[in-house]
Backbone bond lengths (Angstrom), bond angles and torsions (degrees), N, CA, C in turn:
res aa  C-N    CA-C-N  psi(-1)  N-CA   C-N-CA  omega(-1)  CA-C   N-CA-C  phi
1 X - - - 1.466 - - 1.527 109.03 -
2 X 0.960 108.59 131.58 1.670 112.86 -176.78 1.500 105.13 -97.99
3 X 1.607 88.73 126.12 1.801 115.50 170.15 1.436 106.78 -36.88
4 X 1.808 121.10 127.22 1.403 125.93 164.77 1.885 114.46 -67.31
5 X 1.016 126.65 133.51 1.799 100.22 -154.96 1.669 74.93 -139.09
6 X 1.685 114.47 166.79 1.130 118.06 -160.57 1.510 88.46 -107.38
7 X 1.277 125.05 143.75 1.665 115.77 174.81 1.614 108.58 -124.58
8 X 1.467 89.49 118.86 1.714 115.78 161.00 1.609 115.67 -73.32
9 X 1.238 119.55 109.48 1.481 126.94 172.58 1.542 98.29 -95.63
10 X 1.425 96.08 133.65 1.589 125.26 177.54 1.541 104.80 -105.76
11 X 1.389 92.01 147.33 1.987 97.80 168.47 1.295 120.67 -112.08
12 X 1.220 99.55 8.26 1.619 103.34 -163.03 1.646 108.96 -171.02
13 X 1.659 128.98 156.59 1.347 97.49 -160.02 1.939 105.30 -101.27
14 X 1.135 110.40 143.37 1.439 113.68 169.85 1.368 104.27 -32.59
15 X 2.000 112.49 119.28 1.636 116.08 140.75 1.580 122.20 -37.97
16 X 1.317 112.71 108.88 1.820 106.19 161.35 1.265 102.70 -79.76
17 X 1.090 131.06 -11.58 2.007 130.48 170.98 1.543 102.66 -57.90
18 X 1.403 119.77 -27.25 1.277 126.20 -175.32 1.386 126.38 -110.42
19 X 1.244 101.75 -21.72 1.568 116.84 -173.61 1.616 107.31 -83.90
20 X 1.659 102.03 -33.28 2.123 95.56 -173.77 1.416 92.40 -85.49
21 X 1.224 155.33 -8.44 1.446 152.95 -169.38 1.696 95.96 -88.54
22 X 1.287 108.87 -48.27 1.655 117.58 177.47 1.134 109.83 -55.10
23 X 1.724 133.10 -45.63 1.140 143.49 -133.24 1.714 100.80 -96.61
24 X 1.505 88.65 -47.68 1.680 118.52 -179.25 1.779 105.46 -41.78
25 X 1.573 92.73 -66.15 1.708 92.59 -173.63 1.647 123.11 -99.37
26 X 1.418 99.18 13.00 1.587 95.95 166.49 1.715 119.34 -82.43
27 X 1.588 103.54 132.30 1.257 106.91 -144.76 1.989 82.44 -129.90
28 X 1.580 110.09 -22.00 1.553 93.26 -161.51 1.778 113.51 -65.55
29 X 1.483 93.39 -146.73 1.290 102.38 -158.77 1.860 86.32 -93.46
30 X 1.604 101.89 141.07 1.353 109.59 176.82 1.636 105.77 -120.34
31 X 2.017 113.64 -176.39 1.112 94.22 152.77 1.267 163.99 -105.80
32 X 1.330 126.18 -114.66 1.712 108.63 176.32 1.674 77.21 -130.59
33 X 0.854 143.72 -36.60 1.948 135.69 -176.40 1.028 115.09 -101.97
34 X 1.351 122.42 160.77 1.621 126.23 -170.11 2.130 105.13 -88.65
35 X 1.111 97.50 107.19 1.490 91.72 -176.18 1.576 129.35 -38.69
36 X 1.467 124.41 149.88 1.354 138.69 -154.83 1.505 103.81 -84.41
37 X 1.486 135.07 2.35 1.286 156.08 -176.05 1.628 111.04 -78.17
38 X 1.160 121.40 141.95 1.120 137.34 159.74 1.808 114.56 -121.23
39 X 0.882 126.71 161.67 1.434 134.13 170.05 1.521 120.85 -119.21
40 X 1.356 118.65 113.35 1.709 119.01 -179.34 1.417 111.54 -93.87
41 X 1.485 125.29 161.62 1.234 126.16 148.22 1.598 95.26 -124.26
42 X 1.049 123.03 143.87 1.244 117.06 173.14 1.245 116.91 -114.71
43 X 1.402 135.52 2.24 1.890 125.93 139.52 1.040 97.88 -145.76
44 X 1.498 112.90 118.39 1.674 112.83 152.22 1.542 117.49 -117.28
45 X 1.280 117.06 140.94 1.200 121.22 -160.72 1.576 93.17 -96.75
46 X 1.216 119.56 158.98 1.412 151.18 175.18 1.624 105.03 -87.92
47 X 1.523 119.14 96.63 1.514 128.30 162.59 1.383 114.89 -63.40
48 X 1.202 110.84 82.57 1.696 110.07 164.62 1.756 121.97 -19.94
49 X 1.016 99.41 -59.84 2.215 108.12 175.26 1.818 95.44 -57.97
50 X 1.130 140.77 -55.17 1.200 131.53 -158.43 1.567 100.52 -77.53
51 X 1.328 122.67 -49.46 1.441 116.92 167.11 1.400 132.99 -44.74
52 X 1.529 91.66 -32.68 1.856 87.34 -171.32 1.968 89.53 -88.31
53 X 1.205 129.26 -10.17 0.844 115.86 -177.54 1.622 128.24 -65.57
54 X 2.032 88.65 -41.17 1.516 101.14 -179.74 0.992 107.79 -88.24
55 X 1.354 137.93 6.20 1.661 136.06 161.43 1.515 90.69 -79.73
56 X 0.960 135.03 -43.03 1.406 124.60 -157.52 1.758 107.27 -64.58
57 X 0.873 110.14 -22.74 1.841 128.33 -147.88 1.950 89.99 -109.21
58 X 1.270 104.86 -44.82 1.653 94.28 -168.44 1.756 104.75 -104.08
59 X 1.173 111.59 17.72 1.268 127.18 169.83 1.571 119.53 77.35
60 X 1.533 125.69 12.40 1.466 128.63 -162.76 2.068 93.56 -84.56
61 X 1.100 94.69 168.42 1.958 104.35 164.42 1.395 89.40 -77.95
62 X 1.924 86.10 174.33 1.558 120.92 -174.57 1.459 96.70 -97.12
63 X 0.995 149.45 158.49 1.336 159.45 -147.30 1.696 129.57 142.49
64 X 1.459 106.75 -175.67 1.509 100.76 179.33 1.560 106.06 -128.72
65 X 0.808 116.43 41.22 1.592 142.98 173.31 1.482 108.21 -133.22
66 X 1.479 110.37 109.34 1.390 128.25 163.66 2.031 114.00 -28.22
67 X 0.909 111.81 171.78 1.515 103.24 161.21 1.707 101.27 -118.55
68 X 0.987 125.47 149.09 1.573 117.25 178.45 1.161 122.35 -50.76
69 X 1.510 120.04 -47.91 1.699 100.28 162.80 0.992 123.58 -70.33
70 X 1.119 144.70 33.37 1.645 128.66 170.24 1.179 106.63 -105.75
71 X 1.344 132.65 3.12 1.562 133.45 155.90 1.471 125.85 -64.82
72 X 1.508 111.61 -18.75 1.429 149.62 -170.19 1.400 97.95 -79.16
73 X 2.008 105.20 -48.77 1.338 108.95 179.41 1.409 132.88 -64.13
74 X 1.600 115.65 -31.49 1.433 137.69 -178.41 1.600 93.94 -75.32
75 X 1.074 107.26 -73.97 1.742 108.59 -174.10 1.284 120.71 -45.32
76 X 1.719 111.94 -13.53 1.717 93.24 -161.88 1.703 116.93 -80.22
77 X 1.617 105.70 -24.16 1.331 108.76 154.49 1.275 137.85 -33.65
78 X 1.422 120.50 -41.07 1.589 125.99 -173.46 1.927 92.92 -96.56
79 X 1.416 114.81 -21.78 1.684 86.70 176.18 1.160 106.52 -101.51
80 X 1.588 142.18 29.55 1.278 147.43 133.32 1.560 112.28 -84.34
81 X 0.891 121.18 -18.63 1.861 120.32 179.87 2.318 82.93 -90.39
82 X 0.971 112.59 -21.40 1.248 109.06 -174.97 1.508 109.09 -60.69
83 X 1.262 81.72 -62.26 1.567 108.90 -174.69 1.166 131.11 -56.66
84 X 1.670 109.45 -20.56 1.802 119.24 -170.40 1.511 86.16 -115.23
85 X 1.034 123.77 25.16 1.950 115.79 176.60 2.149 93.23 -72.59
86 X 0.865 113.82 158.79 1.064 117.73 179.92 1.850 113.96 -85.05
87 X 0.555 138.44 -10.29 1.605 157.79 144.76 1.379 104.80 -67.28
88 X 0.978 108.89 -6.90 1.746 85.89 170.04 1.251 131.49 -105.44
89 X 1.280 127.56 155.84 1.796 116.93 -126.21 1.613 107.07 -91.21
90 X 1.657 95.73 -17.49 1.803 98.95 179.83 1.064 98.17 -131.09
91 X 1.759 114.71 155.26 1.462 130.47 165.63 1.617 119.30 -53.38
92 X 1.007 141.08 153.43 1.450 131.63 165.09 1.194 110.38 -50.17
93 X 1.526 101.57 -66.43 1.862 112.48 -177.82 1.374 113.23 -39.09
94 X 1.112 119.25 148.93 1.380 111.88 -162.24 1.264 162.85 54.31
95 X 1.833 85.44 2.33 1.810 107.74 174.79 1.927 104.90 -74.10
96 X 1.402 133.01 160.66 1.218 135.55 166.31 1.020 112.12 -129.62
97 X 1.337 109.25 133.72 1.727 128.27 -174.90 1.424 96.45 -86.28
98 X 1.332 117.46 107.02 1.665 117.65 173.89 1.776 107.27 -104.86
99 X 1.177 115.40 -1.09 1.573 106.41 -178.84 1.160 105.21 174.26
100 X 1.803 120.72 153.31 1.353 128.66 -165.62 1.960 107.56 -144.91
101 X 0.980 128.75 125.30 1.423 114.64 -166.05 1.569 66.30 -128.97
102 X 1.582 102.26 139.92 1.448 122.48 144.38 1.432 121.26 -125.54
103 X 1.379 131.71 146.03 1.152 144.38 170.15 1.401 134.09 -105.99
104 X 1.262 131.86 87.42 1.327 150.15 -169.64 1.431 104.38 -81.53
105 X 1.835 115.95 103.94 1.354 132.96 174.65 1.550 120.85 -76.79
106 X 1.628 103.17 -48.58 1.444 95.41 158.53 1.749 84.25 -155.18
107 X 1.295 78.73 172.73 2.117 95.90 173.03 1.634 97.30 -52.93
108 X 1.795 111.26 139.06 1.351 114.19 168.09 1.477 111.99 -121.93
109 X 1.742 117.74 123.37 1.253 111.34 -174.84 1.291 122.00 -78.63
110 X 1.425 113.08 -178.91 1.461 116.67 -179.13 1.083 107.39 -61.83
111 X 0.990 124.03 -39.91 2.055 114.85 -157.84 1.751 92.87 -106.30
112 X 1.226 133.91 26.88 1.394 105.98 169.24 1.867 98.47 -106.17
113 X 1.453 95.67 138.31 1.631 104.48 173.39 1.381 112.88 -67.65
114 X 1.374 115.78 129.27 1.724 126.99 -177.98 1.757 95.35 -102.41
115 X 1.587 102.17 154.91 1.378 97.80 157.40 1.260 100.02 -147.65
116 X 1.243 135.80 130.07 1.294 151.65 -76.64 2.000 82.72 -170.52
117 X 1.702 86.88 121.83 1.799 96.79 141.86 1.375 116.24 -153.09
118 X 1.602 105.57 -177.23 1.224 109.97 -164.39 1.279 103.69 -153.93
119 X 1.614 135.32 135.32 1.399 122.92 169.54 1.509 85.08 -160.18
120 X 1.768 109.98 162.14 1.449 135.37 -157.60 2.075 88.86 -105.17
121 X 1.604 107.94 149.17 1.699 92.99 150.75 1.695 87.10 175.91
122 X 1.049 117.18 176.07 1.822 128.37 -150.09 0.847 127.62 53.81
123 X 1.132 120.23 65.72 1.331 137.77 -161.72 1.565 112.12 -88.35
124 X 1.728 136.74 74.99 1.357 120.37 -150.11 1.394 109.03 -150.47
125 X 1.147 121.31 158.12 1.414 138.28 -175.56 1.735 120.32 -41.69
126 X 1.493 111.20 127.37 1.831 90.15 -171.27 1.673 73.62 -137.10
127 X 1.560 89.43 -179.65 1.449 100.40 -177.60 1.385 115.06 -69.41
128 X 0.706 106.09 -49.21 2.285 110.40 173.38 1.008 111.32 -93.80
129 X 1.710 125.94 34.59 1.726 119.35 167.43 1.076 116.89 144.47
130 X 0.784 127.89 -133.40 1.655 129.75 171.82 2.015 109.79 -147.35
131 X 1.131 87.19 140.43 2.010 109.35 -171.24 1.616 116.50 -110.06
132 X 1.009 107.57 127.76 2.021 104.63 166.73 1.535 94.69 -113.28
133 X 1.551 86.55 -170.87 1.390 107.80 165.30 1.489 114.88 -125.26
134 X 1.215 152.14 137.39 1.347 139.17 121.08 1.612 134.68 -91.48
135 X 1.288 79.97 131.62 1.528 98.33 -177.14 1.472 131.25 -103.80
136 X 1.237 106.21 137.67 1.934 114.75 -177.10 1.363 111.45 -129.14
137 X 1.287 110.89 128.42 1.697 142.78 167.10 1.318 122.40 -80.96
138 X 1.219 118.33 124.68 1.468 103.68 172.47 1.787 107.57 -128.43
139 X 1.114 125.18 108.53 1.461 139.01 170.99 1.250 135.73 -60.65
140 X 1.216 145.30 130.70 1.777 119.51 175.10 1.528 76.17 -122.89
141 X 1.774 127.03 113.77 1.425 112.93 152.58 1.849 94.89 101.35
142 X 1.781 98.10 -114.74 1.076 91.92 -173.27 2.048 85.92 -136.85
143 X 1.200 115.52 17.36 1.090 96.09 167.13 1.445 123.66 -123.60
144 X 1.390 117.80 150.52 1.194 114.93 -175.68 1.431 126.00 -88.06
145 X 1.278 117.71 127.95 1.753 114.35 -155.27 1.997 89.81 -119.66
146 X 1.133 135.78 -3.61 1.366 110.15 -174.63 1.695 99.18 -159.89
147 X 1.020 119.25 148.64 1.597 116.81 -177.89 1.852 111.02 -156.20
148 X 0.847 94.95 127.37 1.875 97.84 -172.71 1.771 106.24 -133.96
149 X 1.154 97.55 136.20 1.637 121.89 177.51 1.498 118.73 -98.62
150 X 1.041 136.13 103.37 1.647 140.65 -173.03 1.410 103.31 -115.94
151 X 1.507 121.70 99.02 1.358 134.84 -176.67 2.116 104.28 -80.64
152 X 0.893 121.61 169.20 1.402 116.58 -163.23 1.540 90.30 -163.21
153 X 1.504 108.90 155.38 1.246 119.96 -177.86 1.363 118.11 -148.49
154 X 1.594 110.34 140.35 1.563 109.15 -153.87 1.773 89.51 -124.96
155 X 1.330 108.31 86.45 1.758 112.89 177.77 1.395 103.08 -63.44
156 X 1.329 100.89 135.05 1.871 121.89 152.20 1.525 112.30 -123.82
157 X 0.909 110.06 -30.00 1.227 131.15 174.23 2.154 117.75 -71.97
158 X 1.210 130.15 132.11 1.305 125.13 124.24 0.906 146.57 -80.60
159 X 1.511 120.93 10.86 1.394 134.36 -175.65 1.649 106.60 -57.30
160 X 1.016 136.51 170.74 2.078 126.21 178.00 1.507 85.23 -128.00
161 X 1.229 136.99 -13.14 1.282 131.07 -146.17 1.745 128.98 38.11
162 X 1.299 106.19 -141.69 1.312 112.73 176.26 1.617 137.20 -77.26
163 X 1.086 124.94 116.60 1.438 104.68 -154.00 1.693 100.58 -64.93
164 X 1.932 94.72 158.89 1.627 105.94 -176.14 1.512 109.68 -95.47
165 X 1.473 121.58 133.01 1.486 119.64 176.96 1.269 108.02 -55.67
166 X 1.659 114.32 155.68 1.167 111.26 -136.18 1.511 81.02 -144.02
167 X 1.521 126.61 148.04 1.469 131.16 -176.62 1.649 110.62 -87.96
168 X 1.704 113.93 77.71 1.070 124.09 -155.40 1.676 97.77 -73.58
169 X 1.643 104.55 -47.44 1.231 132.14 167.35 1.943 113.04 -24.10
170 X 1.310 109.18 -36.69 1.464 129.27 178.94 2.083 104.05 -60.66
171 X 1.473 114.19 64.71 1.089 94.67 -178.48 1.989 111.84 -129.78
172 X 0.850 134.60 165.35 1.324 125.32 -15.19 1.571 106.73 -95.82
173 X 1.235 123.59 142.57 1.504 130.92 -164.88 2.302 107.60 -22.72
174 X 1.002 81.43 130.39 1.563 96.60 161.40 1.062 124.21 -77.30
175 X 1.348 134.99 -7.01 1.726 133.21 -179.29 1.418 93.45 165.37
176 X 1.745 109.62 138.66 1.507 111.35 165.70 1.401 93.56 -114.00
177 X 1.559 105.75 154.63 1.266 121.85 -163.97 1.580 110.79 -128.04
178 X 1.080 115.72 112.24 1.030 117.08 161.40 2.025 133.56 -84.34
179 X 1.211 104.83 120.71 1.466 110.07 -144.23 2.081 92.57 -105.15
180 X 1.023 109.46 124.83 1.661 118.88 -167.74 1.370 99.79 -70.86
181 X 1.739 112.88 148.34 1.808 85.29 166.01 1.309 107.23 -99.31
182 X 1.032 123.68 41.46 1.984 125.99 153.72 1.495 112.13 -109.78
183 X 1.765 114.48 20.85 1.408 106.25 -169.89 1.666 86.25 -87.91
184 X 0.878 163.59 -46.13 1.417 160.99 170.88 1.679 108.54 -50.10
185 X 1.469 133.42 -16.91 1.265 118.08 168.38 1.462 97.78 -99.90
186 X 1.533 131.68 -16.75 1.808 127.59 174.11 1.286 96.91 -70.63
187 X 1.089 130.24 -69.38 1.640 138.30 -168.25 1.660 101.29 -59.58
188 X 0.961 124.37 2.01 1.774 115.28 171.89 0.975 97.08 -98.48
189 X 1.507 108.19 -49.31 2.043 114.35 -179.56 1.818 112.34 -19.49
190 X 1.557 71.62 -57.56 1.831 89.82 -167.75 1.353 124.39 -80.81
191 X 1.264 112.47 -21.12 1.640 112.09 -164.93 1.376 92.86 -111.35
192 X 1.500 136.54 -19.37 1.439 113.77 -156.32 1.937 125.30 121.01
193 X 1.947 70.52 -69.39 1.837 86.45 -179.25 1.616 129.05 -59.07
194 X 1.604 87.24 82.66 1.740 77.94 171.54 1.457 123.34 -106.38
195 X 1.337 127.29 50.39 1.374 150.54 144.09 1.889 97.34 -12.37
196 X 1.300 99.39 127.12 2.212 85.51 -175.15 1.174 100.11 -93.03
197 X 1.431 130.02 24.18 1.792 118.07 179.12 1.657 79.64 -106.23
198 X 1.371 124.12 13.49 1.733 90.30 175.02 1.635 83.70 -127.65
199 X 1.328 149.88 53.72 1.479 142.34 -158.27 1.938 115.30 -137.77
200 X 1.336 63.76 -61.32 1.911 82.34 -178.04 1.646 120.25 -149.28
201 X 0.936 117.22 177.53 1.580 107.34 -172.20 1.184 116.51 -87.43
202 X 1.614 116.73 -33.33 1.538 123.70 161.74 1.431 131.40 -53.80
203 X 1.010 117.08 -28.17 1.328 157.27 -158.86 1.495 90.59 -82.31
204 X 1.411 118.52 -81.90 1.291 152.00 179.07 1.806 112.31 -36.79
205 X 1.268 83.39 -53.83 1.877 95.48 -179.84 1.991 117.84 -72.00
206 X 1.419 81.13 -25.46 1.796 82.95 169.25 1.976 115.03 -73.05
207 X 1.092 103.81 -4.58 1.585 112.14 176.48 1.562 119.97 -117.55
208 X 1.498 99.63 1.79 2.053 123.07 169.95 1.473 97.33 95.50
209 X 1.761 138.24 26.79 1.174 111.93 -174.10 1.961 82.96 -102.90
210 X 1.034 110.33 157.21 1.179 116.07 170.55 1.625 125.79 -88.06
211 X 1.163 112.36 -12.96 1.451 143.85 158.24 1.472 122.29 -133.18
212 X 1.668 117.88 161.28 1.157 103.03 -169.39 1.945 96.05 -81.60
213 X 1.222 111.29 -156.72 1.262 110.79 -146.34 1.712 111.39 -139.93
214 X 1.233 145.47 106.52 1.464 122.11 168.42 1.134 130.24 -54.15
215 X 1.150 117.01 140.50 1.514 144.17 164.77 1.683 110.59 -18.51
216 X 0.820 153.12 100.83 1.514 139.65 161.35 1.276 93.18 -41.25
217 X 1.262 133.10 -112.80 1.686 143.82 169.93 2.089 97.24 13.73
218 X 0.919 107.03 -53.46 1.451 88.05 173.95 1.185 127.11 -94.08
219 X 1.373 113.45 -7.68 1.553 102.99 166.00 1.310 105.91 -94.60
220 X 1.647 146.40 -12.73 0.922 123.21 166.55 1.333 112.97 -71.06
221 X 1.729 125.79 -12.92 1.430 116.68 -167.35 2.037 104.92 -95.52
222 X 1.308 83.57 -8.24 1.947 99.08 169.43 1.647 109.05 -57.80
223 X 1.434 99.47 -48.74 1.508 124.63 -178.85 1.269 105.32 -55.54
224 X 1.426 107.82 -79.43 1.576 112.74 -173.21 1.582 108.19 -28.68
225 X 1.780 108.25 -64.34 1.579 113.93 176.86 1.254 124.15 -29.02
226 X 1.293 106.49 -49.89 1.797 108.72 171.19 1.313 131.38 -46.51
227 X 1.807 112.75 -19.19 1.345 117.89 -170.60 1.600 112.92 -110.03
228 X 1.922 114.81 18.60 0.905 128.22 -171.32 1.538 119.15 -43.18
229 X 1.266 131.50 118.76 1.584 117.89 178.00 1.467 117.21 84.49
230 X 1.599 118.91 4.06 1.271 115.32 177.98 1.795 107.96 -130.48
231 X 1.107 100.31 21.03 1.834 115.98 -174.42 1.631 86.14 -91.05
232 X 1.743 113.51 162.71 1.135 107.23 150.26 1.933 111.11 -104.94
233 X 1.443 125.71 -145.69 1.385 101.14 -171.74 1.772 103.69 -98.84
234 X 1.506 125.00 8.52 1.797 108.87 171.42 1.951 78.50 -140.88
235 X 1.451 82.69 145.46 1.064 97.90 172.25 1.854 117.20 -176.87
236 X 1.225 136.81 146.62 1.388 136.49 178.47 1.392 122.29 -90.88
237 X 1.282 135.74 108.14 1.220 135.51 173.86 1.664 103.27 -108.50
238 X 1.555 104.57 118.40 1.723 132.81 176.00 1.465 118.53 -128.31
239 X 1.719 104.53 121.55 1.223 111.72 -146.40 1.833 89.99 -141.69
240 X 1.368 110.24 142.43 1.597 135.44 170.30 0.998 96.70 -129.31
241 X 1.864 72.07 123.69 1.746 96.40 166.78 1.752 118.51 -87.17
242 X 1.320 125.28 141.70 1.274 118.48 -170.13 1.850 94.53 -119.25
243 X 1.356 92.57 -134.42 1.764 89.42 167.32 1.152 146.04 -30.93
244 X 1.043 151.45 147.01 1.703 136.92 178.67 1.539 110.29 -76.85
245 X 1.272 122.31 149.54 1.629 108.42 176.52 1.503 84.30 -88.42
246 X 1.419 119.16 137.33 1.709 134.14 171.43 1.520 90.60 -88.41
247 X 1.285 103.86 144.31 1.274 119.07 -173.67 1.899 117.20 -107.96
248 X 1.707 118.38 126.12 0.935 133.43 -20.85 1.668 128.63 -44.80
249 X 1.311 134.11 173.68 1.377 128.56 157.11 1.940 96.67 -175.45
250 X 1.729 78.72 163.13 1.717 97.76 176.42 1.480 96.05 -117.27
251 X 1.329 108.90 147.98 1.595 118.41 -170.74 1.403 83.25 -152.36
252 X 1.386 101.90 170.05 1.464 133.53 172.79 1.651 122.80 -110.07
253 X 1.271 109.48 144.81 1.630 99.46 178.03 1.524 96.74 -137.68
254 X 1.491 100.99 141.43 1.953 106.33 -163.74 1.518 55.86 -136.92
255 X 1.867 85.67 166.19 1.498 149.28 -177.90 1.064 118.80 -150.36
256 X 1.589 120.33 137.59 1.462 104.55 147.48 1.885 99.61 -163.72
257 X 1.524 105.02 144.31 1.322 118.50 -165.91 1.707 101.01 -63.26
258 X 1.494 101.29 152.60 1.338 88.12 164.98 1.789 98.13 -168.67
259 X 1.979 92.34 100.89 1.454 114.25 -140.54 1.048 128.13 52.81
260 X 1.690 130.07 -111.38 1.095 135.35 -176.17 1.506 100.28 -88.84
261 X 1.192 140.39 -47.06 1.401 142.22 -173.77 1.632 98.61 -60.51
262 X 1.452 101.55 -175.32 1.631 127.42 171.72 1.704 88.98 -157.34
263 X 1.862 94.32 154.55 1.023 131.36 -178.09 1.569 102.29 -122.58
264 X 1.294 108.28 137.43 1.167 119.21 171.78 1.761 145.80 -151.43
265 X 1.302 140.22 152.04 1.748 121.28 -167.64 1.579 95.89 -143.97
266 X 1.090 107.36 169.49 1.621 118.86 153.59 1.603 104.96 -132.46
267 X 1.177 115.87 137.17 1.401 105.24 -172.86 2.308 94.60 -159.12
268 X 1.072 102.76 149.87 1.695 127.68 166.93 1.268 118.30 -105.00
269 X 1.136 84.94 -176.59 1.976 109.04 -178.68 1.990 98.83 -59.15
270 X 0.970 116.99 -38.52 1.567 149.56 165.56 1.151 102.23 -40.01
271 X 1.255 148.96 -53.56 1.503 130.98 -130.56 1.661 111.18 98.11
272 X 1.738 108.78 148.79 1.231 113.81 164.75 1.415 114.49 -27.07
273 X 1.417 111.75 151.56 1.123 115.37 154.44 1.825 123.84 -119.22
274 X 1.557 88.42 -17.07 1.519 92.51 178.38 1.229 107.15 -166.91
275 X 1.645 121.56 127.55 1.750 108.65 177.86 1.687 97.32 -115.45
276 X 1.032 88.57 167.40 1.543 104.20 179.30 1.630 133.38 -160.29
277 X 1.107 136.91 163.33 1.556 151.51 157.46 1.180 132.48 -101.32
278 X 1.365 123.93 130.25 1.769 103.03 156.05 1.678 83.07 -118.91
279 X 1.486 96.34 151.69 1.637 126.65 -175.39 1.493 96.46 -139.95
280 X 1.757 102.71 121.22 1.401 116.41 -168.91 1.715 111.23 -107.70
């Protein structure tokens, strides 16, 4: 049975120039459940200049077909205005993005108007803390063409638990990648996210990274790029995040088909950094 949730309609999309400054120094008392709220936009248009920009940066072609994460990109505004509501049970700072499943219903073009939601719910016990989900919709009309899951993690714990099987089978690497250390100030350009553990190294080290850090969201959309022209038009790509890519670094990215799907990782001298699926 699906939660009755209260819905906030937006006209315009939440400042993140304003929202991580909010997020940063809110210190009061929050709550203990993930609020009953969702957030709408009900048409946002697709900026041609900002698109070709974040294709440019996460490596996809220029075209009139969205890439599947860039629905991730429109929405991520309203599940950060989600997230800094004052009722909500954790601070930003310090939340971890451990995994992102998106679902591609059919190809969405440039010029069709989306209207966009977003609301938080599973809110439940993990081994190092406690995890939700938030979730984003994207509509043309009355049908729904794209849907993505962004799981989050609220450590109390240092425990690492059990290690995760790992796509050993993935051999020998499909492309090594060399990752810039300004790919976390390009990919903010474009998406929004300027979180300072993905910016600069100073920045980075005030939150224990010793360098600043890549984007998950862009290295999974690095990934996607790789499979350019061999997707059909619906399909699910679900991805765990493991290690951080430290910024600069060279990593590896394996593939391998398996039937209609592909399997896939990026991983270093380090350990995984990210495994993944597409399921067609």
């Amino acid at each position: 049975m699906n939660a009755v949730r209260t819905v906030r309609e937006l006209h315009s999309t939440p400042s993140l120039g304003l929202l991580y400054p909010k997020a940063a120094l809110s210190f009061g008392a929050r709550g203990s459940e993930l609020p009953g709220v969702e957030y709408v936009r009900p048409e946002v248009a697709v900026d041609r200049a900002a698109l070709a920009a974040y294709s440019e940066v996460c490596g996809f072609g220029t075209g009139d077909v969205l890439p599947a994460t860039y629905p991730h990109i429109l929405a991520f505004p309203l599940a950060v205005r989600l997230m800094t509501d004052r009722g909500f049970p954790f601070r930003l700072p310090g939340l971890v993005h451990v995994g992102n499943r998106i679902t591609q219903h059919r190809p969405v073009s440039v010029g069709e108007g989306l209207r966009l939601r977003v609301w938080a719910d599973s809110l439940r016990d993990h081994e190092r803390g406690r995890q939700f989900d938030v979730h984003a919709e994207a509509a043309v009309g009355d049908e729904v063409v794209w849907e993505g899951v962004s799981t989050y993690l609220r450590r109390t714990s240092s425990s690492q638990g059990s290690a995760p099987a790992e796509l050993e089978a993935l051999s020998p690497p499909s492309a090594l990648w060399r990752v810039p250390s300004d790919i976390g100030r390009r990919y903010a350009a474009v998406s929004g996210d300027r979180n300072p553990i993905h910016l600069r190294r100073i920045t980075a080290r005030l939150f224990g990274f010793p360098r600043a850090i890549a984007h998950g969201m862009w290295t999974k959309a690095h990934c996607l790029a790789a499979f350019s022209g061999r997707l059909p038009d619906a399909f699910t790509v679900d991805v765990r995040f493991k290690l951080p890519v430290l910024l600069p670094s060279s990593v590896e990215f394996r593939s391998a088909r398996r039937g209609a799907d592909w399997e896939f990782s990026v991983r270093s001298a380090r350990g995984p950094h990210l495994t993944g699926a597409i399921t067609t």
